[in-house]
N, CA, C and O atoms as a printed pandas DataFrame, in Angstrom:
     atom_number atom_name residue_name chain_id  residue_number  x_coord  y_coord  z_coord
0              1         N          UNK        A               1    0.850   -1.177    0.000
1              2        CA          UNK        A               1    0.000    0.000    0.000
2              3         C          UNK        A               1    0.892    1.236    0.000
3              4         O          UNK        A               1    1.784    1.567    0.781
4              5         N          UNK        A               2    0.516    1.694   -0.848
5              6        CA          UNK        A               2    1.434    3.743   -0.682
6              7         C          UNK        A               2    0.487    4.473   -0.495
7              8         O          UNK        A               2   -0.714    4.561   -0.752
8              9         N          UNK        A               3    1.474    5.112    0.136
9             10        CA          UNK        A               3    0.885    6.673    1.069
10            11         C          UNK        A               3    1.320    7.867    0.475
11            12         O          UNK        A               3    2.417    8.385    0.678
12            13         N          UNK        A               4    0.415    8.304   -0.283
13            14        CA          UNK        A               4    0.426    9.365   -0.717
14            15         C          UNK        A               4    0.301   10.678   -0.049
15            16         O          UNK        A               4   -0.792   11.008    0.413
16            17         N          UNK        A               5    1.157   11.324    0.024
17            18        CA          UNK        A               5    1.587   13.018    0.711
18            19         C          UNK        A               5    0.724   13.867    0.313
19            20         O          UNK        A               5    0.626   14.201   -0.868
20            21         N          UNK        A               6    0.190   14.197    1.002
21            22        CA          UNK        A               6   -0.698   16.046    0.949
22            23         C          UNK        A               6    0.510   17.009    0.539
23            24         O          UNK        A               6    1.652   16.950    0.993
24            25         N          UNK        A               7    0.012   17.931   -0.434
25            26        CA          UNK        A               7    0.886   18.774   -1.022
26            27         C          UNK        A               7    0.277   20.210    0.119
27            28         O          UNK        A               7   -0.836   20.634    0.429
28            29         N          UNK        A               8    1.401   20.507    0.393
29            30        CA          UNK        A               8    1.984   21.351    1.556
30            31         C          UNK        A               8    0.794   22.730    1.831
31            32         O          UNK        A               8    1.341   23.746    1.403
32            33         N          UNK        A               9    0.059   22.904    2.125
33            34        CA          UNK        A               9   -1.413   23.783    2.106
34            35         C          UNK        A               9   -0.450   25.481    1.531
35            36         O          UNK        A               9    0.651   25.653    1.007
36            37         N          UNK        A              10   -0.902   25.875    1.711
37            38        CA          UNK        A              10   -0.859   27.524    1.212
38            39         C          UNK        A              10   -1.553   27.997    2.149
39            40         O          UNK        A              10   -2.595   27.500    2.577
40            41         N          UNK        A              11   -0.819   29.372    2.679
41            42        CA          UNK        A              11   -1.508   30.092    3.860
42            43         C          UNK        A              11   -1.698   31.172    3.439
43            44         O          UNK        A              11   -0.755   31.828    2.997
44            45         N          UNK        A              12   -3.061   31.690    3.459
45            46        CA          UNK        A              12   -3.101   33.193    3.248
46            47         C          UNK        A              12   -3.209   34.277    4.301
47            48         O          UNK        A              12   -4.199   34.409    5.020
48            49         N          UNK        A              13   -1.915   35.199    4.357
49            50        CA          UNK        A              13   -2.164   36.211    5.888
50            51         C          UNK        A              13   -2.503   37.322    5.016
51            52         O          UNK        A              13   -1.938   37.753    4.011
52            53         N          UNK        A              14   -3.808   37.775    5.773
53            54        CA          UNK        A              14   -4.545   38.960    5.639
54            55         C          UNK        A              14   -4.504   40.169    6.588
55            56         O          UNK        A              14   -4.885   40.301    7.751
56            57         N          UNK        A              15   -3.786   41.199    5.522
57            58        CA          UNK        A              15   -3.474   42.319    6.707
58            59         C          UNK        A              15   -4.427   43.525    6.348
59            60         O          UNK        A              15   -4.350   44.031    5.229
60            61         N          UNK        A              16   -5.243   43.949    7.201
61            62        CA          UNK        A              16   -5.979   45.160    7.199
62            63         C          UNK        A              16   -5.141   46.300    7.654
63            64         O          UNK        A              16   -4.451   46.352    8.672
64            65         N          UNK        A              17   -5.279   47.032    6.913
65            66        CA          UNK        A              17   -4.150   48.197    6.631
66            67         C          UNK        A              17   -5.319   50.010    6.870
67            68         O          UNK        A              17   -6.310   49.992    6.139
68            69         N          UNK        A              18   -5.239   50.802    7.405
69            70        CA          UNK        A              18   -5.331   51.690    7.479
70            71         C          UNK        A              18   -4.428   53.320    8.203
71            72         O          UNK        A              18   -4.380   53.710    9.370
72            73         N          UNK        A              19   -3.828   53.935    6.934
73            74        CA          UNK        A              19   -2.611   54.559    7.794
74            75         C          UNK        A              19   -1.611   53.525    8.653
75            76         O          UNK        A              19   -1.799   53.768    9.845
76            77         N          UNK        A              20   -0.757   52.609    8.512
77            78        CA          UNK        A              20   -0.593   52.178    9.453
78            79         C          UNK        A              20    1.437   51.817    9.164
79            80         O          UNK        A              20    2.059   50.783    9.409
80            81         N          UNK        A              21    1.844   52.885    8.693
81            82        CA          UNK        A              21    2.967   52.774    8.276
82            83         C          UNK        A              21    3.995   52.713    9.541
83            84         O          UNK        A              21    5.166   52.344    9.629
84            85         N          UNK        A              22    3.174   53.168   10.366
85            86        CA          UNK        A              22    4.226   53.083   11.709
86            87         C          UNK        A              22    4.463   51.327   12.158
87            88         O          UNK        A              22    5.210   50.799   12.982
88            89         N          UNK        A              23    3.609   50.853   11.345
89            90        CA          UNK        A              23    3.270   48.737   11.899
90            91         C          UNK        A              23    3.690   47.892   10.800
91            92         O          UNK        A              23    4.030   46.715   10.918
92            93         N          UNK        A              24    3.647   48.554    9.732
93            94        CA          UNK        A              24    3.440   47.323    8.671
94            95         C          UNK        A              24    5.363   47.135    8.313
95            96         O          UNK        A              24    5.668   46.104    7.714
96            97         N          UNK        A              25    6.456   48.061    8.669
97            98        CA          UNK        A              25    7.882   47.645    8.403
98            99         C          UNK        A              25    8.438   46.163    9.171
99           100         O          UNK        A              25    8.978   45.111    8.831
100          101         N          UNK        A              26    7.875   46.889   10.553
101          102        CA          UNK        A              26    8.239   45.510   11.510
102          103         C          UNK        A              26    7.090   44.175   11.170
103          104         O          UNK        A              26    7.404   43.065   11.601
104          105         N          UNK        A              27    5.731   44.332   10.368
105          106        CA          UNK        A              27    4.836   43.409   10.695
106          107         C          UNK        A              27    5.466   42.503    9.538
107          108         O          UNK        A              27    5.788   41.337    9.765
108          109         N          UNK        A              28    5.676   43.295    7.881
109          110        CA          UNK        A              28    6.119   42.313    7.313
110          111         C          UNK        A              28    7.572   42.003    6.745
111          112         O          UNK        A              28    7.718   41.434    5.663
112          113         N          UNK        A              29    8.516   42.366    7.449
113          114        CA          UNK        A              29    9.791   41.636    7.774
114          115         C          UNK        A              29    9.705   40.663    8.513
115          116         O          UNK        A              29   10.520   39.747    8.400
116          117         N          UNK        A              30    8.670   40.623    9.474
117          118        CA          UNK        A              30    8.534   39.662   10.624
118          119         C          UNK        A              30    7.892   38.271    9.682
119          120         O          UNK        A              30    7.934   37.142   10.171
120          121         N          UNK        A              31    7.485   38.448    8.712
121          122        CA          UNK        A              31    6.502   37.621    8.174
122          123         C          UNK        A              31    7.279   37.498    6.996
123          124         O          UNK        A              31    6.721   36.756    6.189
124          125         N          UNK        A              32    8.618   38.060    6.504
125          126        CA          UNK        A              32    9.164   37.904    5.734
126          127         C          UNK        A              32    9.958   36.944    5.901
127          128         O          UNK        A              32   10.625   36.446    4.994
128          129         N          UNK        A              33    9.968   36.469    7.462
129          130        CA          UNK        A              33   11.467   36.118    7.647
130          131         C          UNK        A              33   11.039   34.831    8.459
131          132         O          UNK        A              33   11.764   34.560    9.416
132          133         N          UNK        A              34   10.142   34.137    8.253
133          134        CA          UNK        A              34    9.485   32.731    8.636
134          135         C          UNK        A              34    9.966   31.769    7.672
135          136         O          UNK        A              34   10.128   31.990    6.472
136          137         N          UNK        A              35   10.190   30.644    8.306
137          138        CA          UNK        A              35   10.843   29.592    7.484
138          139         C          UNK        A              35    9.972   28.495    6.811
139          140         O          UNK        A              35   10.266   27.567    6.058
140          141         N          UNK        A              36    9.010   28.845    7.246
141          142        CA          UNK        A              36    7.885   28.522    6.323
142          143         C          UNK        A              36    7.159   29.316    5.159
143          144         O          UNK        A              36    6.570   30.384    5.319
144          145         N          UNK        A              37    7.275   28.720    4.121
145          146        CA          UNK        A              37    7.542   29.185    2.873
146          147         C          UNK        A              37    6.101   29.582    2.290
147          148         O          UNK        A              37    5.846   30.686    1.808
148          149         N          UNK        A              38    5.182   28.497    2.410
149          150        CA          UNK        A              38    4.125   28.275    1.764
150          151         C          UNK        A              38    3.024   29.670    1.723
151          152         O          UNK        A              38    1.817   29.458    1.840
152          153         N          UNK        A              39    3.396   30.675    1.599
153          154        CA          UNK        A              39    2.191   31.798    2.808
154          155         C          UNK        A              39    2.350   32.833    0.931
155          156         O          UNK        A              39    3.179   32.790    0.022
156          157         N          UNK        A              40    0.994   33.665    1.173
157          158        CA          UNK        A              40    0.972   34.432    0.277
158          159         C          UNK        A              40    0.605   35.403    1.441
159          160         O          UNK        A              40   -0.067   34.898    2.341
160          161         N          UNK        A              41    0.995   36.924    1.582
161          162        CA          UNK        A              41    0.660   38.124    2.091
162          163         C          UNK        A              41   -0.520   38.865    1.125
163          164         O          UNK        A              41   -0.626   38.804   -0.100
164          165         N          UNK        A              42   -1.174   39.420    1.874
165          166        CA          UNK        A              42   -2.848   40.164    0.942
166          167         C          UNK        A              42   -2.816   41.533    1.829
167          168         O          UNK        A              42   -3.275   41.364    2.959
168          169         N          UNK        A              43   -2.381   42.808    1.553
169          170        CA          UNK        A              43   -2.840   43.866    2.554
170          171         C          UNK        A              43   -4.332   44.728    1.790
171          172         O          UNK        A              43   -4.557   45.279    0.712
172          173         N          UNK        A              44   -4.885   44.530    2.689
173          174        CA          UNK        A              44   -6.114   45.528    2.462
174          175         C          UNK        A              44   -6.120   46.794    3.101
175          176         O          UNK        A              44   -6.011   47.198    4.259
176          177         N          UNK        A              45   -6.271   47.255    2.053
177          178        CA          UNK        A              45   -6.163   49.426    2.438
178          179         C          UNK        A              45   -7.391   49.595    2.753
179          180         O          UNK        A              45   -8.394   49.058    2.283
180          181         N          UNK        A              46   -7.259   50.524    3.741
181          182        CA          UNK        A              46   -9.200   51.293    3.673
182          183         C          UNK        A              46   -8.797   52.819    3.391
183          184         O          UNK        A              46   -9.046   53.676    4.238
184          185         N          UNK        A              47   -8.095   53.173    2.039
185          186        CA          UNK        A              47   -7.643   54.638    1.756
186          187         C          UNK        A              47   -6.377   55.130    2.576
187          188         O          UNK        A              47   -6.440   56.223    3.140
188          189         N          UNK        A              48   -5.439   54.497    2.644
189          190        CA          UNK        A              48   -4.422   55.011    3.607
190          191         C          UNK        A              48   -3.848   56.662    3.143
191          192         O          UNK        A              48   -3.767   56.817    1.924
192          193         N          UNK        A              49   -3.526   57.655    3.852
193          194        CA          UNK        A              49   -2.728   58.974    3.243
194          195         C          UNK        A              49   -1.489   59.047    3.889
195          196         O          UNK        A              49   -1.046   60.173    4.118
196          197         N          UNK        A              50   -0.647   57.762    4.329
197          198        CA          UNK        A              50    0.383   58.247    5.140
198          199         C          UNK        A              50    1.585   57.382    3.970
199          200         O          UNK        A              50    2.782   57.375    4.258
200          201         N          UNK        A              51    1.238   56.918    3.095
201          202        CA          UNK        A              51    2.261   56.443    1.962
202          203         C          UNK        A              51    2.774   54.777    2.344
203          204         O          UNK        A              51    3.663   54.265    1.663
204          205         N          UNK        A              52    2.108   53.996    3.509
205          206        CA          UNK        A              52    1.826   52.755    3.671
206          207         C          UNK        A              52    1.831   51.894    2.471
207          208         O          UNK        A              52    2.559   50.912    2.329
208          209         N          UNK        A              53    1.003   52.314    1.655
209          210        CA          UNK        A              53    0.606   51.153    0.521
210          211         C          UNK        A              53    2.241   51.635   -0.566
211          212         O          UNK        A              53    2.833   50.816   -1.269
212          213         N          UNK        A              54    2.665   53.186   -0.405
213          214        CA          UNK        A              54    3.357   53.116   -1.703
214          215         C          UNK        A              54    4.757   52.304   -1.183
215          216         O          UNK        A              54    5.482   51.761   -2.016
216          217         N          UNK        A              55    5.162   52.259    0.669
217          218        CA          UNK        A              55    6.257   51.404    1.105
218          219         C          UNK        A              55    5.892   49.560    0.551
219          220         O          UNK        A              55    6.652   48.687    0.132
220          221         N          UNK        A              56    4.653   49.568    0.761
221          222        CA          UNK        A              56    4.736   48.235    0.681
222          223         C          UNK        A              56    5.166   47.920   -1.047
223          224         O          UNK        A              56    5.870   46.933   -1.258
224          225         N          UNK        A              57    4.769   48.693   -2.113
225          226        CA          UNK        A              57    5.210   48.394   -3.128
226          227         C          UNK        A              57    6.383   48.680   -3.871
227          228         O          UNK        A              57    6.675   48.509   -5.055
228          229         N          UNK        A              58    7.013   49.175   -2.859
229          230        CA          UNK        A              58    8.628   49.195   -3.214
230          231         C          UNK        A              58    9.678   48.200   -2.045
231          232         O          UNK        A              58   10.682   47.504   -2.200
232          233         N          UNK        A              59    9.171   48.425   -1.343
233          234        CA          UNK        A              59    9.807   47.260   -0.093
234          235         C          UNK        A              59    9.363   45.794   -0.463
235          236         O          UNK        A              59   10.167   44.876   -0.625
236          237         N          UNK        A              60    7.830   45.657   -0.593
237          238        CA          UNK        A              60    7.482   44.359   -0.945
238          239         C          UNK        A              60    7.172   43.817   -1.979
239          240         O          UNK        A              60    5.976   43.532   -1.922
240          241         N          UNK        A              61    7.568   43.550   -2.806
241          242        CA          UNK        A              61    6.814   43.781   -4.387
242          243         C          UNK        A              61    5.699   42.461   -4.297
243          244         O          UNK        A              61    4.547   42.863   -4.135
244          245         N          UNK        A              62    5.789   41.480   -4.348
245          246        CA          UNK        A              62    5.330   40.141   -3.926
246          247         C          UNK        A              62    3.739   40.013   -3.266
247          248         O          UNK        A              62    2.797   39.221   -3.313
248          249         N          UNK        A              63    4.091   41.359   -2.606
249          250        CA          UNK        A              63    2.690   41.368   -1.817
250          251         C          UNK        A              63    1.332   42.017   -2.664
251          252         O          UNK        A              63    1.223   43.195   -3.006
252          253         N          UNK        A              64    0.303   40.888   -2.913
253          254        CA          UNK        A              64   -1.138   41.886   -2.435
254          255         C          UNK        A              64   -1.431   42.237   -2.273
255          256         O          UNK        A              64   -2.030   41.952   -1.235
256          257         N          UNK        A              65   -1.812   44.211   -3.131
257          258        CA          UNK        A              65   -2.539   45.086   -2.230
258          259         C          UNK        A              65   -3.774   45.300   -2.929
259          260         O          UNK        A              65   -3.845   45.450   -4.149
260          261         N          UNK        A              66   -5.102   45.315   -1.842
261          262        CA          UNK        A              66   -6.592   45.168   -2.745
262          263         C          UNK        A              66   -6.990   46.320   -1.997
263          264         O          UNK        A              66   -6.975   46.275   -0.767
264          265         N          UNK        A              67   -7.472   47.715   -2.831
265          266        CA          UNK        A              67   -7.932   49.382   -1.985
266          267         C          UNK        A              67   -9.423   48.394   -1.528
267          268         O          UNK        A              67   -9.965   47.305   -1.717
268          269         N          UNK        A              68   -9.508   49.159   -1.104
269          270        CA          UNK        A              68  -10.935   49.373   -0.340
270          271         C          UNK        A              68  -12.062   50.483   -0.690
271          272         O          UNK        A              68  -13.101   50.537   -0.031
């Protein structure tokens, strides 16, 4: 009999984002730097004006950003 392996799940972390540039350097380095691989990042804006979304798209390119 063989035992066939589950292919490794995919995690999706969902970050709600508003103004929040003072959180999101340390939140996703912290989440950058997990040794678990499998994860897609998603930040959701609700209109940020503090330039949050434009760090994440030069710091993070990789990441998901969906406005609100």
């Amino acid at each position: 009999m063989t035992h066939n392996q589950s292919p490794i799940p995919l995690v999706s972390i969902i970050i709600p984002n508003l103004n929040g540039i003072k959180y999101l350097p340390g939140c996703l380095a912290s989440l950058n730097n997990q040794t678990y691989n499998e994860y897609e990042i998603i930040v959701i804006d609700n209109g940020s004006k503090d330039g949050s979304i434009d760090f994440v798209k030069a710091e993070f390119p990789q990441i998901i950003i969906i406005g609100n």
